[in-house]
PyMOL Python script that loads the backbone (N, CA, C, O; Angstrom):
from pymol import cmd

cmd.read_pdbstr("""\
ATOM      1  N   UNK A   1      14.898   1.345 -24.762  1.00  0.00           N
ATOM      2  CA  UNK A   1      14.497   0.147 -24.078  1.00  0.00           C
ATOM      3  C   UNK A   1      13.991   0.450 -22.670  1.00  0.00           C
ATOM      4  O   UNK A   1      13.116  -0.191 -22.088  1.00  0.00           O
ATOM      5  N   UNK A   2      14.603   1.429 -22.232  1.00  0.00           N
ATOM      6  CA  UNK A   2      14.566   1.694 -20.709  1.00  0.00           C
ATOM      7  C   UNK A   2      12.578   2.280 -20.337  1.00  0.00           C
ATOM      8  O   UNK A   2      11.750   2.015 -19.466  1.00  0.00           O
ATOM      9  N   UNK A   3      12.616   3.230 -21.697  1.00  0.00           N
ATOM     10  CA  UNK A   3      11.592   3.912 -21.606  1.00  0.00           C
ATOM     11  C   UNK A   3      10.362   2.882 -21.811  1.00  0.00           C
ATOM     12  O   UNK A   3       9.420   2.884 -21.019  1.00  0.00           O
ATOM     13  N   UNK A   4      10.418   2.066 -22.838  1.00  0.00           N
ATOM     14  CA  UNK A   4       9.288   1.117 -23.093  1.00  0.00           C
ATOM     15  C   UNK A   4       9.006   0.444 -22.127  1.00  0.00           C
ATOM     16  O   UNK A   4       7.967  -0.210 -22.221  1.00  0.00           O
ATOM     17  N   UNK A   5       9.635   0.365 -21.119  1.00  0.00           N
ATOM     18  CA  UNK A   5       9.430  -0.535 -19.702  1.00  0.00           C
ATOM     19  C   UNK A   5       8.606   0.549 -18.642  1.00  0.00           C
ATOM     20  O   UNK A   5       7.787   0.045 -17.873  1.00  0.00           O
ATOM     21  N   UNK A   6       8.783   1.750 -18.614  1.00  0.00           N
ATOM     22  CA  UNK A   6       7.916   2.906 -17.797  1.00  0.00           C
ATOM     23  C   UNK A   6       7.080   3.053 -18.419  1.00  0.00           C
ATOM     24  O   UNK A   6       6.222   3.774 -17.910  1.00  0.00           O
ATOM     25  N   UNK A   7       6.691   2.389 -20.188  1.00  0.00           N
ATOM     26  CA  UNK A   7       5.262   3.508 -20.408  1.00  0.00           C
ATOM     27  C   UNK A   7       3.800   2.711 -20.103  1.00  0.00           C
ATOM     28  O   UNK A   7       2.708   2.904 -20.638  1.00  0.00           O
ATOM     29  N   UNK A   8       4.066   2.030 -19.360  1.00  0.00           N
ATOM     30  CA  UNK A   8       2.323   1.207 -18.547  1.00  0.00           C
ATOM     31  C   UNK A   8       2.681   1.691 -17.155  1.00  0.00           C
ATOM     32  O   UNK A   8       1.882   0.966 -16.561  1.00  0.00           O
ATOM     33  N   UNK A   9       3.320   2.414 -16.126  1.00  0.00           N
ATOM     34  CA  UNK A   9       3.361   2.736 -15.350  1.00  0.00           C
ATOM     35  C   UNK A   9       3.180   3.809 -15.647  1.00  0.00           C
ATOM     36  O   UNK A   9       2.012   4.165 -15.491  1.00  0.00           O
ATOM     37  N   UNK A  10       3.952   4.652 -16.090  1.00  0.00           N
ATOM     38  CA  UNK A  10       3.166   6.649 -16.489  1.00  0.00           C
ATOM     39  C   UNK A  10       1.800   6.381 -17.241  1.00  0.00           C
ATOM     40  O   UNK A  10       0.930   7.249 -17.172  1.00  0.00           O
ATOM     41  N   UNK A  11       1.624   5.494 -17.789  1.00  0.00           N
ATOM     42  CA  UNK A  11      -0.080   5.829 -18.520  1.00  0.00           C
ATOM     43  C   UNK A  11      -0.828   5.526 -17.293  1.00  0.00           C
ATOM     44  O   UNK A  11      -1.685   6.343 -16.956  1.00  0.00           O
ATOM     45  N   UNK A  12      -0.638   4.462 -16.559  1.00  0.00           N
ATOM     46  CA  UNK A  12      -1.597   4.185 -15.048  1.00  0.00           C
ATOM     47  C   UNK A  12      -1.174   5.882 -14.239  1.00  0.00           C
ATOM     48  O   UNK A  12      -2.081   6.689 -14.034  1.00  0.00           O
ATOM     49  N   UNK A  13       0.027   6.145 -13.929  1.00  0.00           N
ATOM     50  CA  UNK A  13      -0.124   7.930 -12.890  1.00  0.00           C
ATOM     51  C   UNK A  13      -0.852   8.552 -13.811  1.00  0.00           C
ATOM     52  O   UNK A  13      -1.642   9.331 -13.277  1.00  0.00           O
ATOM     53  N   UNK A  14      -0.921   8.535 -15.047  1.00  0.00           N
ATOM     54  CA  UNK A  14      -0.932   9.793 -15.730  1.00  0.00           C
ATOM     55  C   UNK A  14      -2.611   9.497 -15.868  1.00  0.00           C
ATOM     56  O   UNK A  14      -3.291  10.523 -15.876  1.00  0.00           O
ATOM     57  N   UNK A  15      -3.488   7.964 -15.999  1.00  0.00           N
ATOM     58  CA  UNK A  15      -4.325   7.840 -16.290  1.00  0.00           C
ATOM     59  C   UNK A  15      -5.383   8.054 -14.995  1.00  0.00           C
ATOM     60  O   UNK A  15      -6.543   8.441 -15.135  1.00  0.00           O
ATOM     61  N   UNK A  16      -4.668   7.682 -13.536  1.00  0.00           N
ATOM     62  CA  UNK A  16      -5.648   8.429 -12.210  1.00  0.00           C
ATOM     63  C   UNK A  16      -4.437   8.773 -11.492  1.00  0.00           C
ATOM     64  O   UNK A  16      -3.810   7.964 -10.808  1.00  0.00           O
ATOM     65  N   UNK A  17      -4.001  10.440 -11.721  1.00  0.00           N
ATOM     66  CA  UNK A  17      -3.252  11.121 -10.769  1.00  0.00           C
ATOM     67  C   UNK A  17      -3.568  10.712  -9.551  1.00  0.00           C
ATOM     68  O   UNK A  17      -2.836   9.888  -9.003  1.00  0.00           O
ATOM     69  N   UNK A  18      -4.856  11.269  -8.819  1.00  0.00           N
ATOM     70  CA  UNK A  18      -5.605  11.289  -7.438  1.00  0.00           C
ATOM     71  C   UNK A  18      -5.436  10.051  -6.906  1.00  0.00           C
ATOM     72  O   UNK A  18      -4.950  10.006  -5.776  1.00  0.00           O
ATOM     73  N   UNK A  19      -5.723   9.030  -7.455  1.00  0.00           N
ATOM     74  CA  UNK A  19      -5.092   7.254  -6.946  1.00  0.00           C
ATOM     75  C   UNK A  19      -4.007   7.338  -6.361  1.00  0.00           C
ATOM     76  O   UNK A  19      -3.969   7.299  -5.131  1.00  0.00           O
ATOM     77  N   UNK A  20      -2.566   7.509  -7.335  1.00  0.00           N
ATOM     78  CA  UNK A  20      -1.227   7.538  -7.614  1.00  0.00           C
ATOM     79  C   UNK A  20      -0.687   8.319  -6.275  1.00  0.00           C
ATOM     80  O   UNK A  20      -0.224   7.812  -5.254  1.00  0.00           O
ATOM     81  N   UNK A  21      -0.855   9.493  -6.538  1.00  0.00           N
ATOM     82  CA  UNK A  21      -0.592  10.574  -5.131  1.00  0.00           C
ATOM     83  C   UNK A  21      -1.070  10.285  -3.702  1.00  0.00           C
ATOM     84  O   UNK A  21      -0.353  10.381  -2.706  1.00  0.00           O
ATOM     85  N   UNK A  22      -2.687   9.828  -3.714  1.00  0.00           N
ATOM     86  CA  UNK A  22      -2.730   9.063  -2.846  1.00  0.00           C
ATOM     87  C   UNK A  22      -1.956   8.395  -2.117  1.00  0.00           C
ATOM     88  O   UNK A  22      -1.440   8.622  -1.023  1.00  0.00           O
ATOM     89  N   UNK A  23      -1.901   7.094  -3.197  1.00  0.00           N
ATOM     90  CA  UNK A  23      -1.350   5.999  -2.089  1.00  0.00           C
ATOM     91  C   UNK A  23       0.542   6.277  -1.942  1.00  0.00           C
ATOM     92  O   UNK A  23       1.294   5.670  -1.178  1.00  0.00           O
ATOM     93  N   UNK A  24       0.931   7.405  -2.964  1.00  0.00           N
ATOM     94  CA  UNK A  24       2.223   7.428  -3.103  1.00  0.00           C
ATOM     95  C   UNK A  24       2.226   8.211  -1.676  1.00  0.00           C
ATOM     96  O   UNK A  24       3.261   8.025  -1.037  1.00  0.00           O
ATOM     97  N   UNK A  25       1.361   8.964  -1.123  1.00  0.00           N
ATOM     98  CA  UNK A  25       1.760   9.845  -0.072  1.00  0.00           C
ATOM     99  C   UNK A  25       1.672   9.049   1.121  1.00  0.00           C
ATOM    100  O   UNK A  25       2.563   8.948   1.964  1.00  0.00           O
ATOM    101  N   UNK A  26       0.008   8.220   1.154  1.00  0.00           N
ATOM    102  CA  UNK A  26       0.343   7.067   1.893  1.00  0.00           C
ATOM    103  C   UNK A  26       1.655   6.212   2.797  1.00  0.00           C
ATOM    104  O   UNK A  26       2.021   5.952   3.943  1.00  0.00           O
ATOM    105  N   UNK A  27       1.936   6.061   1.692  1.00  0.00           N
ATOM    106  CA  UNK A  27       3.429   5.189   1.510  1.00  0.00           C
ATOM    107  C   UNK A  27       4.554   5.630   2.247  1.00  0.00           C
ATOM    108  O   UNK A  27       5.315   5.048   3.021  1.00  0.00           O
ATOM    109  N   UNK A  28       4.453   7.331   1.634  1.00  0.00           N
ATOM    110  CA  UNK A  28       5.494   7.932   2.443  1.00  0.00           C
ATOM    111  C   UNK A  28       5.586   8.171   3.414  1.00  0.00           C
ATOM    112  O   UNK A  28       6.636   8.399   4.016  1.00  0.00           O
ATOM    113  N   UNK A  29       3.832   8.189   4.082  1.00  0.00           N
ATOM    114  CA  UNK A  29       3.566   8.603   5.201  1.00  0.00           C
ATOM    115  C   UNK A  29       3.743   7.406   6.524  1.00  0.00           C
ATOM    116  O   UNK A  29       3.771   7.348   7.753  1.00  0.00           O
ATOM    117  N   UNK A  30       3.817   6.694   5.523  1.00  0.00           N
ATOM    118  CA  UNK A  30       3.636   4.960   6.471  1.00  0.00           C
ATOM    119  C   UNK A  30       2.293   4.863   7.057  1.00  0.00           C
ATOM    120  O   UNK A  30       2.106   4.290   8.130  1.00  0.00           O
ATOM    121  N   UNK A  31       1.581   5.278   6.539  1.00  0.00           N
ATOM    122  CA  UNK A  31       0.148   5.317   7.328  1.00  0.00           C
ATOM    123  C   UNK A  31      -0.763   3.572   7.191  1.00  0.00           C
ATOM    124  O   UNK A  31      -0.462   2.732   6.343  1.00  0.00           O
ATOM    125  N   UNK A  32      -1.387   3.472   7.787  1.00  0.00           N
ATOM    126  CA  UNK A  32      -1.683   1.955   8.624  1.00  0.00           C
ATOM    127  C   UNK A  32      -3.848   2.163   7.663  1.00  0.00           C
ATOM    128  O   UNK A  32      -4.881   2.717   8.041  1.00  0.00           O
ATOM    129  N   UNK A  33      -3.496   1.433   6.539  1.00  0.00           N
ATOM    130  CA  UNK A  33      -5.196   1.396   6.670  1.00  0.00           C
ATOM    131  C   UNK A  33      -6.164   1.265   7.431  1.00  0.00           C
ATOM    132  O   UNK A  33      -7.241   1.860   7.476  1.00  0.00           O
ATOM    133  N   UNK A  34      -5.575   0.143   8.269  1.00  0.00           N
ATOM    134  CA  UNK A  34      -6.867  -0.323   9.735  1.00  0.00           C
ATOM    135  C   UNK A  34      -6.844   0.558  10.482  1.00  0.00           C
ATOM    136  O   UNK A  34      -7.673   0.422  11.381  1.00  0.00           O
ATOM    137  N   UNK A  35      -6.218   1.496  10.539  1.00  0.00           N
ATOM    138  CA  UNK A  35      -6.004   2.819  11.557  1.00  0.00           C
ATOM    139  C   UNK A  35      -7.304   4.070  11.153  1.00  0.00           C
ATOM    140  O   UNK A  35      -7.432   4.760  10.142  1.00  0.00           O
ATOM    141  N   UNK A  36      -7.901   4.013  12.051  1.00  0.00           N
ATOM    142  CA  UNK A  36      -8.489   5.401  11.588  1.00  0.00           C
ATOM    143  C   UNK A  36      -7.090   6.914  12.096  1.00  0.00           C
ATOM    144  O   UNK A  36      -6.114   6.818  12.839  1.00  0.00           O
ATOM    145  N   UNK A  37      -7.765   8.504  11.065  1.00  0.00           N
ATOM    146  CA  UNK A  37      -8.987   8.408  10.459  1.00  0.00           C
ATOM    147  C   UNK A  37      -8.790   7.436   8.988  1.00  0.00           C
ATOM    148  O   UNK A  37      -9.860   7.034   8.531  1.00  0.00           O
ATOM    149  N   UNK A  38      -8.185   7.241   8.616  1.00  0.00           N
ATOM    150  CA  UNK A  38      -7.740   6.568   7.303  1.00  0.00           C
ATOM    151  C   UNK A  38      -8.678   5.858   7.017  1.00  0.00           C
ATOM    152  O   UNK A  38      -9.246   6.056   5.943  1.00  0.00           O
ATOM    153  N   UNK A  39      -9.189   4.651   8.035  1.00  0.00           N
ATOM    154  CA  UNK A  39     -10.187   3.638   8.064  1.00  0.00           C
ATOM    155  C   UNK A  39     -11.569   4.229   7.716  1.00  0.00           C
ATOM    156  O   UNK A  39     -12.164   4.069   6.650  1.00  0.00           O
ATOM    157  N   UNK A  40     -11.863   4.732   8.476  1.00  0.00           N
ATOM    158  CA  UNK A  40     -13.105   5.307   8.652  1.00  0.00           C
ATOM    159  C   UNK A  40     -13.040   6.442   7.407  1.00  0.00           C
ATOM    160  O   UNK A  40     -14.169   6.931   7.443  1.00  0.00           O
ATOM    161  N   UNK A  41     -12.333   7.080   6.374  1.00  0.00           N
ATOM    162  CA  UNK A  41     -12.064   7.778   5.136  1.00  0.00           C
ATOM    163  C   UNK A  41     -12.521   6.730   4.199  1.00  0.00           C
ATOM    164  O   UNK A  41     -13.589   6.703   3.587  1.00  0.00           O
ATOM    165  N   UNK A  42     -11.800   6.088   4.183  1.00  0.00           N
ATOM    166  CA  UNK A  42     -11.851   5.207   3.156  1.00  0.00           C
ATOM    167  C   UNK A  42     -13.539   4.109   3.209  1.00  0.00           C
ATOM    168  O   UNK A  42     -14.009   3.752   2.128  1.00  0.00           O
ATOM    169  N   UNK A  43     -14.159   3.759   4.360  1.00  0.00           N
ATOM    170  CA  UNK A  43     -15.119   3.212   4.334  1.00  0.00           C
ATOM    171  C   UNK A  43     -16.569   4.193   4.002  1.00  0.00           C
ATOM    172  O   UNK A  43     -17.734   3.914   3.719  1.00  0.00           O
ATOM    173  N   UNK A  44     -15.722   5.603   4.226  1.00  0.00           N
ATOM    174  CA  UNK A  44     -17.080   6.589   3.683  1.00  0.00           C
ATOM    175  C   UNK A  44     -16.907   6.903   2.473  1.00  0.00           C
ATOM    176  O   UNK A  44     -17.779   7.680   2.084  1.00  0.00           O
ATOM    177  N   UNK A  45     -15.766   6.492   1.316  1.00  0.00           N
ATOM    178  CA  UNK A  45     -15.754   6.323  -0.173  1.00  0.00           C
ATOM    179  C   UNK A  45     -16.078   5.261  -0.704  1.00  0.00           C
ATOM    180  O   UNK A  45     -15.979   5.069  -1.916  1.00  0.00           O
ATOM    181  N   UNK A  46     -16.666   4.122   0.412  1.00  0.00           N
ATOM    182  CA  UNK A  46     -17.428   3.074  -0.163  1.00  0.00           C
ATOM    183  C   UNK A  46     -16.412   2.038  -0.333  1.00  0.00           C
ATOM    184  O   UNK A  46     -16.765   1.073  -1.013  1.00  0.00           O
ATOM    185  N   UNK A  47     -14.970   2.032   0.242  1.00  0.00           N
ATOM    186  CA  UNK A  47     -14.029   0.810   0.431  1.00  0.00           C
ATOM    187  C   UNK A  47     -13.786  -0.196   1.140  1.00  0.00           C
ATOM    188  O   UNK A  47     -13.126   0.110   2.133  1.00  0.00           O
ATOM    189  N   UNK A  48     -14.060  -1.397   1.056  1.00  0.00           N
ATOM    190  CA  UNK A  48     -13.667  -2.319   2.351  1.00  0.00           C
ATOM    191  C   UNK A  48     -12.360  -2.587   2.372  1.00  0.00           C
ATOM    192  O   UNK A  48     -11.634  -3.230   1.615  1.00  0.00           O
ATOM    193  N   UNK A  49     -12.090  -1.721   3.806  1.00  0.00           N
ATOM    194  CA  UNK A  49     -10.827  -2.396   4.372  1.00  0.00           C
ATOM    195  C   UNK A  49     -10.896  -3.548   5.545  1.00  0.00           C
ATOM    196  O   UNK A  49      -9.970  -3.924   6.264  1.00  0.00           O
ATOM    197  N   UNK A  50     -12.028  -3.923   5.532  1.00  0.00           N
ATOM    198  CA  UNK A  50     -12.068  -4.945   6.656  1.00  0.00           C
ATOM    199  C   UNK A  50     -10.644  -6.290   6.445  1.00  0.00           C
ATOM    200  O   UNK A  50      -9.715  -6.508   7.222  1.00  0.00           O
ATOM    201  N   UNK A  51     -10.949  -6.953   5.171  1.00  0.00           N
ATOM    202  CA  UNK A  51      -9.948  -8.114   4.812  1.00  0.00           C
ATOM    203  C   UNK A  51      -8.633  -7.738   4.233  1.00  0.00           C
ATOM    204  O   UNK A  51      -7.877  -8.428   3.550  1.00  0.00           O
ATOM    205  N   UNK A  52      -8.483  -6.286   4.710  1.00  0.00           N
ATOM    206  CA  UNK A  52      -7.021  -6.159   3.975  1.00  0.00           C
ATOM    207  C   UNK A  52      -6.201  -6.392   5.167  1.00  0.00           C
ATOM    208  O   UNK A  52      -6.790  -6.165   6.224  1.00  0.00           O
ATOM    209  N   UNK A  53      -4.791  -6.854   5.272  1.00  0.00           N
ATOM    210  CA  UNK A  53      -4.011  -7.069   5.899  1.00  0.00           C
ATOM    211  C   UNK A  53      -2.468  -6.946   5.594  1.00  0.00           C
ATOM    212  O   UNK A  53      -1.837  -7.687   4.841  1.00  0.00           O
ATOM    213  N   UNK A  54      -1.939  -5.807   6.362  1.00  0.00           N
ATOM    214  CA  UNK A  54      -0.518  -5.058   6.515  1.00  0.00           C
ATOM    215  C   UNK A  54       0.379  -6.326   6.514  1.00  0.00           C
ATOM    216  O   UNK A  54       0.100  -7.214   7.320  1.00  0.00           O
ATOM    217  N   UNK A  55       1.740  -6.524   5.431  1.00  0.00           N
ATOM    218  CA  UNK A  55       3.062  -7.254   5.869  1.00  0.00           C
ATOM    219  C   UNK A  55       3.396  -7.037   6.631  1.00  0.00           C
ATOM    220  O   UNK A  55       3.731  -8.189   6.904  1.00  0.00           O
ATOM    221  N   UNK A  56       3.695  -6.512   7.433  1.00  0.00           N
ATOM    222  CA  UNK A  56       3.867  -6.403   8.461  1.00  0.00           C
ATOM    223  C   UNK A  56       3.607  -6.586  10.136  1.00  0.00           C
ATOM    224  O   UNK A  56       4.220  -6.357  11.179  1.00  0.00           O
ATOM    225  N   UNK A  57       2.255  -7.168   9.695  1.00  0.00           N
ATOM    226  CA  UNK A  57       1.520  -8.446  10.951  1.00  0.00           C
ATOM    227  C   UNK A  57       1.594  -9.536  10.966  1.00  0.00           C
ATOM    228  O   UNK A  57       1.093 -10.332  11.761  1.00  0.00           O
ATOM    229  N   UNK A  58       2.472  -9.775   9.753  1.00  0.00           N
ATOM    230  CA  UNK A  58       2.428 -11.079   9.849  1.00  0.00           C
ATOM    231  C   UNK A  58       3.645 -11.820  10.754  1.00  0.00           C
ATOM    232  O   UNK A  58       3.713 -13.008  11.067  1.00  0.00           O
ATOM    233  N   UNK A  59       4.639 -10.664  11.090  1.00  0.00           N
ATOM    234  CA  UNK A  59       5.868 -11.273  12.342  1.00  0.00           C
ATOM    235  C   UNK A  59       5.152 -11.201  13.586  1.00  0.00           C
ATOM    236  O   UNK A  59       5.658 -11.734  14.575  1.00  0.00           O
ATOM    237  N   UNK A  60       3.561 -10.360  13.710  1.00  0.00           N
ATOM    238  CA  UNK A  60       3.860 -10.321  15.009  1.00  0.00           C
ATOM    239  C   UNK A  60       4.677  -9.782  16.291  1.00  0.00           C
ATOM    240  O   UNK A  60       4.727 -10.129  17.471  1.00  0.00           O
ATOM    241  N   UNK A  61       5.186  -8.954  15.658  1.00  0.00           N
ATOM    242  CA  UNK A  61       5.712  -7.879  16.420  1.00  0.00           C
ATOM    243  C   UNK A  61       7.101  -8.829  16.914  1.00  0.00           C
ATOM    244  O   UNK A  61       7.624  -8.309  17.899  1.00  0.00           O
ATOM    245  N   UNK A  62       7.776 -10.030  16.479  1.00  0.00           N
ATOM    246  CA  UNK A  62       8.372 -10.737  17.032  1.00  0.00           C
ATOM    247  C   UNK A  62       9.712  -9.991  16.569  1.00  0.00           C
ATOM    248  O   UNK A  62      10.738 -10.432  17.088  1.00  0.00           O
ATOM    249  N   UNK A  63       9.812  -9.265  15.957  1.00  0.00           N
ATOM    250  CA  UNK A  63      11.700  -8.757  15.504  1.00  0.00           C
ATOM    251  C   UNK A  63      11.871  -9.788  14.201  1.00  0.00           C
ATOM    252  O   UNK A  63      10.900 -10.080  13.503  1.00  0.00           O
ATOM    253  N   UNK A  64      13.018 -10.231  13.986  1.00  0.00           N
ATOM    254  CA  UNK A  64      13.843 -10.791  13.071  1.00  0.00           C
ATOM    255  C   UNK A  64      13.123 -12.512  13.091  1.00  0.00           C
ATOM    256  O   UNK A  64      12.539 -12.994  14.062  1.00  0.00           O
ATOM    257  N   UNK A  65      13.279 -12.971  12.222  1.00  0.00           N
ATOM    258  CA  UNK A  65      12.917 -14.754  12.349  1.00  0.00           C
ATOM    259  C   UNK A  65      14.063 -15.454  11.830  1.00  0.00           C
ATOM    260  O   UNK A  65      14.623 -15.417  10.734  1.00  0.00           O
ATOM    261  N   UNK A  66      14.247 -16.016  12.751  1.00  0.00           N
ATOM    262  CA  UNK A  66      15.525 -17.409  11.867  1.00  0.00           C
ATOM    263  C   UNK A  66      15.121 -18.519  11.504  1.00  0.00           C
ATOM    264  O   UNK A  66      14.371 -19.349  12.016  1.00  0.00           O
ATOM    265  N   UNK A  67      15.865 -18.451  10.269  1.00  0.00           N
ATOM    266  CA  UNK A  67      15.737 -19.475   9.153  1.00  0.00           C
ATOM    267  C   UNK A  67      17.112 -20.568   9.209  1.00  0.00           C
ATOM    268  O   UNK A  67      18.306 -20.365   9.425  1.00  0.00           O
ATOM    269  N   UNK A  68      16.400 -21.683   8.935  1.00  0.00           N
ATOM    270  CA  UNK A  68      17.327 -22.817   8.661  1.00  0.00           C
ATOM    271  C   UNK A  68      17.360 -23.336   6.937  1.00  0.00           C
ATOM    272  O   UNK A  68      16.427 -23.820   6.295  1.00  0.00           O
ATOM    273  N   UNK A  69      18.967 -23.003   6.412  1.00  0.00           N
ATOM    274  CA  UNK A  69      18.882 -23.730   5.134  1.00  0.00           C
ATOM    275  C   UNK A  69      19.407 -24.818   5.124  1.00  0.00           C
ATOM    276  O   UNK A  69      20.481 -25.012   5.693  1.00  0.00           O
ATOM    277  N   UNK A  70      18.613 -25.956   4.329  1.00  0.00           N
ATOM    278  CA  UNK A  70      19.579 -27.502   4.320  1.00  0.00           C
ATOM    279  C   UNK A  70      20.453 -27.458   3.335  1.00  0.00           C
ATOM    280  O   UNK A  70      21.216 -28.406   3.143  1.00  0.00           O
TER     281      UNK A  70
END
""", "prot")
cmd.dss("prot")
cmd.show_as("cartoon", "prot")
cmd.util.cbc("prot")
cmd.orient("prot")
């Protein structure tokens, strides 16, 4: 059961390694798309990153937000 749930995720790594590693290193790296050189990489493989936008802008650099539950 466990396995039938990983095999559309290993056929996608297994189907574009170079994607996968990519963005998996990405990830690890914490690296910022709008950031060059990243930006400027990716727009000379023909990608728009203009309208992409990081979770992480969306606090605004404000810290923590409090929430009210009724």
């Amino acid at each position: 059961m466990f396995l039938d749930e990983l095999t559309p995720i290993m056929q996608e790594i297994l189907g574009q390694p170079v994607a996968f590693l990519g963005g998996f290193a990405s990830g690890f790296l914490k690296l910022n798309l709008n950031d060059d050189p990243v930006k400027s990489w990716l727009e000379n493989q023909g990608a728009d990153v203009s309208n992409q936008s990081n979770d992480d802008d969306d606090t605004n650099g404000k810290g923590p937000q409090t929430i009210s539950i009724d």
